[in-house]
VMD Tcl script that draws the C-alpha trace (Angstrom):
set ca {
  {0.00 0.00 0.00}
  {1.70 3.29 -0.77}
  {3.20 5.91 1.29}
  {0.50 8.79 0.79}
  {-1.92 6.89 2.96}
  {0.01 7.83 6.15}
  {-1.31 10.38 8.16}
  {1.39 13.03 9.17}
  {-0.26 13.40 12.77}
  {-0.59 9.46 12.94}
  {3.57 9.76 11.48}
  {3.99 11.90 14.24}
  {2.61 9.87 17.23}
  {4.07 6.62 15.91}
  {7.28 8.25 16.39}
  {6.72 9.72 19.81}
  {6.19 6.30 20.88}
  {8.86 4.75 19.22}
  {11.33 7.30 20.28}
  {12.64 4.72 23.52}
  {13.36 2.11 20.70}
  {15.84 4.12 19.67}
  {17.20 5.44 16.21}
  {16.53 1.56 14.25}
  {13.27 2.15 14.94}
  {12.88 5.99 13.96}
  {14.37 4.92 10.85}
  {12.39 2.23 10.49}
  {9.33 4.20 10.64}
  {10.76 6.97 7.99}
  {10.77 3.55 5.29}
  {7.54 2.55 6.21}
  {4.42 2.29 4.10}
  {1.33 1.26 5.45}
  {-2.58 1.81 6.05}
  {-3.56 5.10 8.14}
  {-6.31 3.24 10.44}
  {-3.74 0.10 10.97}
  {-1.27 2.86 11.79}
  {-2.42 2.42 15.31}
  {-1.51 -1.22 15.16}
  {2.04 -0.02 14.85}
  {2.18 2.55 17.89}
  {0.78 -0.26 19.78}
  {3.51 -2.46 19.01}
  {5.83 0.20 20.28}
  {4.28 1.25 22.98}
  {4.27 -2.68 24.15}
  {7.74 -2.92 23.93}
  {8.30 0.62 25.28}
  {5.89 -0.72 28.67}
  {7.65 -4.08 28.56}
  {8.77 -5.49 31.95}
  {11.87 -4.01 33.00}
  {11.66 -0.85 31.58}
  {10.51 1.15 35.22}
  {13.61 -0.47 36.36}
  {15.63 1.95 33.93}
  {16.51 -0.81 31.79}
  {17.99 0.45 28.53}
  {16.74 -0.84 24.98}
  {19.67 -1.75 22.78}
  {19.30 -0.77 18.78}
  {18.85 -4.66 17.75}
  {15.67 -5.13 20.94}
  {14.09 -1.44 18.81}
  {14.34 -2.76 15.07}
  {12.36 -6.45 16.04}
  {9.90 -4.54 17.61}
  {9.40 -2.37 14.62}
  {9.54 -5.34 12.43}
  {7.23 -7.29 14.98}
  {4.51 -4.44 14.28}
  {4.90 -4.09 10.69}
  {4.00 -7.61 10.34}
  {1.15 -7.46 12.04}
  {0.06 -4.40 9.78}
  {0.79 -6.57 6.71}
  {-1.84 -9.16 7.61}
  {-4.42 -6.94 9.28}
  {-4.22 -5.61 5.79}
  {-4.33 -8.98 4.01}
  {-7.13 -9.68 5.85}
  {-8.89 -6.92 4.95}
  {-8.42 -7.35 1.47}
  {-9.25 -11.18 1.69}
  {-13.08 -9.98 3.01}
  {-15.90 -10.43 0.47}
  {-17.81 -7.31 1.60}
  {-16.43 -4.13 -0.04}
  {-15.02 -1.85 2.78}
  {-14.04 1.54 3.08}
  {-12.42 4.02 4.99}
  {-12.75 7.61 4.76}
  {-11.32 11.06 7.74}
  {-14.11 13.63 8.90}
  {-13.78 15.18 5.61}
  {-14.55 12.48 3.31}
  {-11.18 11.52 2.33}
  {-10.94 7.91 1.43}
  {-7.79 6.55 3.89}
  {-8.45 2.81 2.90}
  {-10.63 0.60 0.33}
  {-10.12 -3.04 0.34}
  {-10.11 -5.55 -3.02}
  {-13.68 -6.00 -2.90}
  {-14.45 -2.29 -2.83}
  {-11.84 -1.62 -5.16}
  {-13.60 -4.27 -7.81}
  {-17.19 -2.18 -7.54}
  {-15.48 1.01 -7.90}
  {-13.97 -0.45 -11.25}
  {-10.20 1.39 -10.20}
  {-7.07 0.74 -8.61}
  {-5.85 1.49 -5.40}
  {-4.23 4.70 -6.10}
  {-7.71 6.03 -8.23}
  {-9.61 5.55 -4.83}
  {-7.25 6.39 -2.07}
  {-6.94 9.79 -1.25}
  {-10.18 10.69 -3.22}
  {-13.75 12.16 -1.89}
  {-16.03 9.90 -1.45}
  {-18.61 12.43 -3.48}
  {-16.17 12.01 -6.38}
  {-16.44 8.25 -6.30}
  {-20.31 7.58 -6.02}
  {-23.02 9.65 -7.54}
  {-25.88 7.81 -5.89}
  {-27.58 10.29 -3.49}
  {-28.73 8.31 -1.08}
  {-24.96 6.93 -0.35}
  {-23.68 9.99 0.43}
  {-26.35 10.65 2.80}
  {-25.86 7.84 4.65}
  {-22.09 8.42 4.59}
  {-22.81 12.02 5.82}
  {-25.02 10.61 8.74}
  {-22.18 8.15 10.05}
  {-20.34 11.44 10.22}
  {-22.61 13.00 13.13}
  {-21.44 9.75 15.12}
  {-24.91 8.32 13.78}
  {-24.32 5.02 12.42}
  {-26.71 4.77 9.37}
  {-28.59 1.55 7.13}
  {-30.26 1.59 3.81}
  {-30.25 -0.14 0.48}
  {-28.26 1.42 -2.61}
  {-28.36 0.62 -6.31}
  {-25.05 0.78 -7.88}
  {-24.42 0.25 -11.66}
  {-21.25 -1.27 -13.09}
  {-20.41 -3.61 -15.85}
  {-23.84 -2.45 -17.86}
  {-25.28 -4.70 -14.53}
  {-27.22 -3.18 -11.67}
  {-26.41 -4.30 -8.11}
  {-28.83 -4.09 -5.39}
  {-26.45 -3.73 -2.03}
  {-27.04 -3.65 1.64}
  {-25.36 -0.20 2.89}
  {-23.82 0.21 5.84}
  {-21.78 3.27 7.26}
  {-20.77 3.59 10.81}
  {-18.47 6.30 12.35}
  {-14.98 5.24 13.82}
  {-12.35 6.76 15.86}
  {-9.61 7.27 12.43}
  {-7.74 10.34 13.69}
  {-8.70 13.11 15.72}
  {-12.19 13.72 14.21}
  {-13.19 10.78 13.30}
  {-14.22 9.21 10.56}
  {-16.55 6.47 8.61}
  {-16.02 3.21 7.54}
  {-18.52 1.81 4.86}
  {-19.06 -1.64 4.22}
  {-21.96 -3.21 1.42}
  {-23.80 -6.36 1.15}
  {-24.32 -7.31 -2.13}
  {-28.29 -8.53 -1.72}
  {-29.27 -8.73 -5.36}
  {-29.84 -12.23 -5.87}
  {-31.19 -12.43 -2.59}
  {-33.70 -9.57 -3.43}
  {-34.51 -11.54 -6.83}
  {-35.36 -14.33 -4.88}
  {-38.30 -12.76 -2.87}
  {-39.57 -10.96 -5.66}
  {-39.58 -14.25 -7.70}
  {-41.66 -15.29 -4.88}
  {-43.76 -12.48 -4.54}
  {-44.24 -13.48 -8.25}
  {-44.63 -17.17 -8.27}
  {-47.52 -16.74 -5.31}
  {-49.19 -13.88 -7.04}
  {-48.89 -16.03 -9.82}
  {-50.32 -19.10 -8.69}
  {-53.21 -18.02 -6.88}
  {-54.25 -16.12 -9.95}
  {-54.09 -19.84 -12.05}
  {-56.20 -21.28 -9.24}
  {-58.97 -18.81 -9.50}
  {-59.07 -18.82 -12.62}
  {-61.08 -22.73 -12.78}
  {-62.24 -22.52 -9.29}
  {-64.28 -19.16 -10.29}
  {-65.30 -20.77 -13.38}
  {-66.71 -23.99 -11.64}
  {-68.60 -22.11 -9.09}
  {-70.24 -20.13 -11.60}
  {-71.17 -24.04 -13.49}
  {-72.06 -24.91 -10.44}
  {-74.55 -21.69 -9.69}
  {-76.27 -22.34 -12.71}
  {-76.31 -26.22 -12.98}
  {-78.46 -25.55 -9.50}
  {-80.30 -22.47 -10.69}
  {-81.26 -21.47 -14.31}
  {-80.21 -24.86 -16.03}
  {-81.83 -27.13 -13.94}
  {-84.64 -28.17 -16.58}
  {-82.21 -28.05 -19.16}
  {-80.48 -31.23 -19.99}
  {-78.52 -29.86 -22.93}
  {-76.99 -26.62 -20.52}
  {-76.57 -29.35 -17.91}
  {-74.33 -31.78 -20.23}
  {-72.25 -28.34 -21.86}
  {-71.75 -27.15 -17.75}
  {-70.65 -30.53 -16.83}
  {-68.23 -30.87 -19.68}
  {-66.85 -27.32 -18.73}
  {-66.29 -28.33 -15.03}
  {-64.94 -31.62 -16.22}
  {-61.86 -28.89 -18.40}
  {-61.30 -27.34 -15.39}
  {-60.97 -30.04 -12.79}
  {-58.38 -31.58 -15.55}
  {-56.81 -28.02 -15.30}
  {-56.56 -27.59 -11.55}
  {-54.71 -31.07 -11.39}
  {-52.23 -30.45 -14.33}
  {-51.80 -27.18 -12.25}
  {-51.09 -28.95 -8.87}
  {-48.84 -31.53 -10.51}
  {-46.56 -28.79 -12.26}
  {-46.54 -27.09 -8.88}
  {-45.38 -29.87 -6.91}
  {-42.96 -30.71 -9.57}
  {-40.97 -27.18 -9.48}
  {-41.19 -27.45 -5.68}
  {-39.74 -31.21 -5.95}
  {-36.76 -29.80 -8.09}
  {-36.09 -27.00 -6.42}
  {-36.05 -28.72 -2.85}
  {-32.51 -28.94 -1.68}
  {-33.50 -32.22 -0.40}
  {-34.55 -33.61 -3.81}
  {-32.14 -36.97 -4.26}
  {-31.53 -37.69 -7.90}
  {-31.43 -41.49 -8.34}
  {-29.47 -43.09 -11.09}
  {-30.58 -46.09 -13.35}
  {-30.17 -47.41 -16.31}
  {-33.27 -46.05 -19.31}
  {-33.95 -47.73 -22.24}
  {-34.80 -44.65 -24.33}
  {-37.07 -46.35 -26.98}
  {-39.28 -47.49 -23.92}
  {-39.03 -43.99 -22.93}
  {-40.20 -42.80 -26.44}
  {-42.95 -45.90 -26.68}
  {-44.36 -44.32 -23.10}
  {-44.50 -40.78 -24.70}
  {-46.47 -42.16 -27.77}
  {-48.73 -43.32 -25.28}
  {-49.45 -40.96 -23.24}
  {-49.56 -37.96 -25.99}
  {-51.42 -40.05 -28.38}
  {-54.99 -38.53 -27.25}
  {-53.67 -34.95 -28.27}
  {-52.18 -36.02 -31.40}
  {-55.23 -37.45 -32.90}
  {-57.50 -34.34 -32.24}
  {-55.25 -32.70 -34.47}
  {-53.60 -35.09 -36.80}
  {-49.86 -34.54 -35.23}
  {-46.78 -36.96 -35.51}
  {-44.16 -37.84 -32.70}
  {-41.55 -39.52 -34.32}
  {-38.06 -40.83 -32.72}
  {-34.38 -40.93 -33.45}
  {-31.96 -42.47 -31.35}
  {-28.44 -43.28 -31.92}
  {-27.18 -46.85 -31.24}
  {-24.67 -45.24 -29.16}
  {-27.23 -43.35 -27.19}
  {-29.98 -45.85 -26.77}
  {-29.06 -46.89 -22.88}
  {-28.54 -43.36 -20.61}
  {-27.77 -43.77 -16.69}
  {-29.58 -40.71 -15.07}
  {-32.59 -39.86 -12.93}
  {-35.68 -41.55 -14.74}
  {-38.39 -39.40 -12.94}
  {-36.46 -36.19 -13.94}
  {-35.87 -37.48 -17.56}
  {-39.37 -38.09 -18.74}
  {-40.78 -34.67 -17.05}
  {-38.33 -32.93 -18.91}
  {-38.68 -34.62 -22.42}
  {-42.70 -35.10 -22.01}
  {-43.03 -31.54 -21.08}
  {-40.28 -30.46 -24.05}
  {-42.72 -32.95 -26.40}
  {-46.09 -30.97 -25.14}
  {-44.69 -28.00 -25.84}
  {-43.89 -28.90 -29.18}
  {-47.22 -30.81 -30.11}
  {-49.13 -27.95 -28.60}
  {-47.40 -25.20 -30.81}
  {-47.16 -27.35 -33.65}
  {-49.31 -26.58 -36.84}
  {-52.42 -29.11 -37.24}
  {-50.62 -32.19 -39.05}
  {-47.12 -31.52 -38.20}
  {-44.35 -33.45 -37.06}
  {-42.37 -33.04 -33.53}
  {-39.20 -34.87 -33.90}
  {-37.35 -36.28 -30.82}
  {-33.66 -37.78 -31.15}
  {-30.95 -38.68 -29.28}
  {-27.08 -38.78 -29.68}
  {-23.76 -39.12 -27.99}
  {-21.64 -36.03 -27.44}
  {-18.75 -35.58 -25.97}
  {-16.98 -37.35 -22.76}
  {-20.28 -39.44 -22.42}
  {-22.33 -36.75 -22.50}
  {-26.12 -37.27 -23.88}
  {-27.82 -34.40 -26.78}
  {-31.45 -34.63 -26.78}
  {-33.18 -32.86 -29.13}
  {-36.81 -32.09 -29.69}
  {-37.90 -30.34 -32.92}
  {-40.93 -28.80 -33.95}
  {-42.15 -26.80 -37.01}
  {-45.11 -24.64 -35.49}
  {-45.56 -21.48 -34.85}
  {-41.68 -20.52 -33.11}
  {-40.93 -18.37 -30.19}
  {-40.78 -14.30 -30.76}
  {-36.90 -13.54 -29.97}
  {-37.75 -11.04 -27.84}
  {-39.28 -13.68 -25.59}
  {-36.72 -16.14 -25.59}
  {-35.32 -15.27 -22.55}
  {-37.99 -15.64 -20.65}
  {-39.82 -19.14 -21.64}
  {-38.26 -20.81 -18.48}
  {-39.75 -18.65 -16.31}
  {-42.70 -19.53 -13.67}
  {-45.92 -19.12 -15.27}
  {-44.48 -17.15 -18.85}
  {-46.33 -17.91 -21.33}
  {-45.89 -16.42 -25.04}
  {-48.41 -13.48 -25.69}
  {-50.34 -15.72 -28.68}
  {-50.84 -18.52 -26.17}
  {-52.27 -16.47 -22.81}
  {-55.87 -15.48 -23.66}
  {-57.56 -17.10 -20.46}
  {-59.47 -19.79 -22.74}
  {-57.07 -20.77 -25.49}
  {-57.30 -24.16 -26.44}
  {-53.36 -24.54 -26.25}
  {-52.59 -22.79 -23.14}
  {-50.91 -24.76 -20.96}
  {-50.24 -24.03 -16.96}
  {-47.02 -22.07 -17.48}
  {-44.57 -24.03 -15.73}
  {-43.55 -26.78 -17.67}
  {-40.56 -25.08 -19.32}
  {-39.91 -24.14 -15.47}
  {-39.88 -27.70 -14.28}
  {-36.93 -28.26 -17.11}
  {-35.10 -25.46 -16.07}
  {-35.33 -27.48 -12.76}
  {-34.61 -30.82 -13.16}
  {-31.70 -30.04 -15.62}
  {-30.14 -28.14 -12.78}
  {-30.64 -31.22 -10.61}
  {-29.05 -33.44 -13.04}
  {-26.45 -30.99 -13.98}
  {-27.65 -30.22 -17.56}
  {-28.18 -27.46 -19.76}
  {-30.57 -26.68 -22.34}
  {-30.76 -24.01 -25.27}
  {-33.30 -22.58 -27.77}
  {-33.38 -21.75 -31.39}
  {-36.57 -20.93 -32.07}
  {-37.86 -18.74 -35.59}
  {-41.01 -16.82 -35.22}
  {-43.37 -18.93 -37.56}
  {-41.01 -21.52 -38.97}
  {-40.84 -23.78 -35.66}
  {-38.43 -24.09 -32.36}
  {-35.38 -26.56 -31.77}
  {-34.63 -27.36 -27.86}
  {-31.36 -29.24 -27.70}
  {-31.01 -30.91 -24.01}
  {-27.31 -31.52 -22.96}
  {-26.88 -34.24 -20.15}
  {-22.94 -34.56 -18.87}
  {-22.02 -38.14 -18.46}
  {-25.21 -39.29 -18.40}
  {-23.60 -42.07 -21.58}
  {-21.16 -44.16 -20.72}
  {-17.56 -43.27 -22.37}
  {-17.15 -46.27 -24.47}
  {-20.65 -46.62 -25.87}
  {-19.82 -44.42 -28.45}
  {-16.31 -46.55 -29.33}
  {-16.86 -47.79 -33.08}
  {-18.01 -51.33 -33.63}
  {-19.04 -51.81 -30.06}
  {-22.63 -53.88 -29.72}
  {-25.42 -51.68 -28.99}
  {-27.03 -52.19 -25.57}
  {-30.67 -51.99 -26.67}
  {-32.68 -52.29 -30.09}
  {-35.87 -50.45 -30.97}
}
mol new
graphics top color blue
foreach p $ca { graphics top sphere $p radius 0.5 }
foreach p [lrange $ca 0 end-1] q [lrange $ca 1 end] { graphics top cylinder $p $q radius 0.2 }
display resetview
């Protein structure tokens, strides 16, 4: 740390008390460079050895017993410092006047600058944001003062925890200013805020709707068998809602659980993809769709979480069917990659995601503009893309989008070592057929 940052009053008590060490340790302190508030850390170290046993008895210091002490003190300067600079938090250090005395790594990185661009300047000249300053200027009436900043850097804004307390750095004081950064943690909440907001709305949604069957299957429709059977049918959608809801709730909370265990076994994938026939064969008929299958012989046996797997290609496979055009083709396939990792791909040629929105398919309960209008026949609950996002994070995946706006949408699924390194060796037997 350089020179400048010593005091001359905190020069000029350090050498009061080091003046029974004799002249090694005067000249010691004319070489040294260190932090003005650990400055004290140094006097202290003299004035130990100054007050060490003996001394009352008129016991004289030789020039040797002066320089270790010096050195003894510097040390411990050198990692009070290095500790500072090894703290996460960004700290500060400024006199009465708003000087900065000392800023450690951390502080240093949000302040985008070097050690020598920070110390020495006003902390007005670093940070524009008014409501810093102010609490900066409150720790300075021996106040110590909390809030929450916003600071921008790196075309990024930060949402930090503020705190600035007043401290005994020279003879009028000073502040010291440390920050939390809190903006994941504020993300968090609001995503919750969200996701509850959210949800309740996609509850009462069908629940309104089946009290209001309900009011009239008892009331106006009573006589009227034809009402009766077009009421029932309606409650009958929205039931079937409410539990596709529930399911895809329970499913993002399953994934995002920290106590979620993923268990390993061995999937056939063409069982897999003979399952998926099955189960979206009802949708496909309505409107004349195709699901067809590739897998690689090399890919045809994965070892991963089976329960996660099949949530994240049948919702990946809805998706596609649902935003397909009426008679199209959603194309699934499967392939080694690299170091036994597993590419999954699942291609459709409907109606494509708007780049603008891209971004934000994975979140809770986003759904694309065309597909939100409260009745649509393809509107899904908003949360199976979320549920992906999930269990791919679970099973330490990754997945990606290429989507054109009315030419279709390509989701390629990347699962690390989920093949085994030598299925992919040439001429080796394949462990399943289709």
């Amino acid at each position: 740390m350089p020179a400048s940052r010593l005091e001359p009053a905190w020069i000029g008590g350090a050498a009061a008390l080091s003046a029974c060490a004799g002249a090694g340790a005067v000249l010691a302190i004319g070489h040294w460079s260190g932090a003005i508030p650990v400055a004290l850390l140094f006097g202290a170290g003299l004035w130990a050895y100054c007050n060490r046993p003996g001394k009352a008895e008129g016991i004289q210091p030789d020039e040797a017993a002066g320089e270790q002490a010096v050195s003894d003190a510097k040390r411990q300067v050198l990692w009070l410092e290095r500790v500072v600079d090894a703290v996460d938090a960004p700290v500060l250090a400024a006199d009465a006047t708003g000087r900065v005395l000392l800023a450690n790594q951390a502080m240093l990185g949000i302040l985008e600058s070097d050690e020598g661009g920070v110390v020495g300047a006003r902390i007005e000249d670093l940070f524009t944001q008014a409501d810093l300053i102010e609490l900066v200027g409150r720790a300075r009436r021996e106040v110590t003062a909390e809030g929450r900043v916003r600071l921008s850097r790196r075309q990024r804004t930060f949402l930090y925890d503020a705190t600035a307390r007043h401290a005994a750095l020279g003879e009028s004081g000073g502040v010291v200013l440390t920050l939390r950064d809190v903006t994941e943690l504020a993300s968090a909440v609001q995503l919750k805020t969200d996701f509850v907001g959210n949800a309740s709305h996609e509850l009462r949604t069908p629940i309104s709707a089946i009290r209001a069957a309900v009011d009239t299957l008892i009331g106006p429709a009573r006589n009227d068998p034809a009402m009766r059977e077009r009421l029932a049918t309606m409650i009958r959608d929205h039931v079937l809602r409410l539990e596709d809801l529930v399911a895809d709730l329970l499913d993002v909370s399953r994934f995002e659980s920290p106590e979620y265990e993923v268990r390993l076994s061995e999937i056939d994938l063409h069982e897999l993809c003979a399952e998926l026939d099955t189960l979206t064969g009802p949708m496909r008929a309505e409107r004349h769709l195709t699901l067809v299958c590739e897998i690689a012989d090399e890919a045809c046996t994965v070892r991963t979480d089976r329960s996660a797997l099949m949530l994240i290609v049948r919702n990946l496979v809805d998706n596609g069917l649902k935003f397909s055009h009426d008679g199209g083709t959603v194309r699934v396939s499967a392939a080694p990659g690299e170091a036994g990792e597993l590419v999954l791909e699942v291609v459709d040629r409907g109606i494509g995601i708007p780049l603008a929105q891209q971004q934000r398919i994975f979140e809770r309960f986003y759904q694309v503009d065309a597909a939100r209008s409260g009745s649509h026949p393809r509107r899904g609950t908003g949360l199976g893309l979320a549920i992906v996002k999930h269990a791919l994070r679970r099973l330490g995946g990754s997945i990606e989008v290429e989507s054109i706006w009315q030419e279709g949408t390509t989701m390629t699924v990347r699962l690390p070592g989920a093949l085994s390194v030598d299925e992919g060796v040439s001429g080796s037997e394949p462990r399943c057929h289709p």
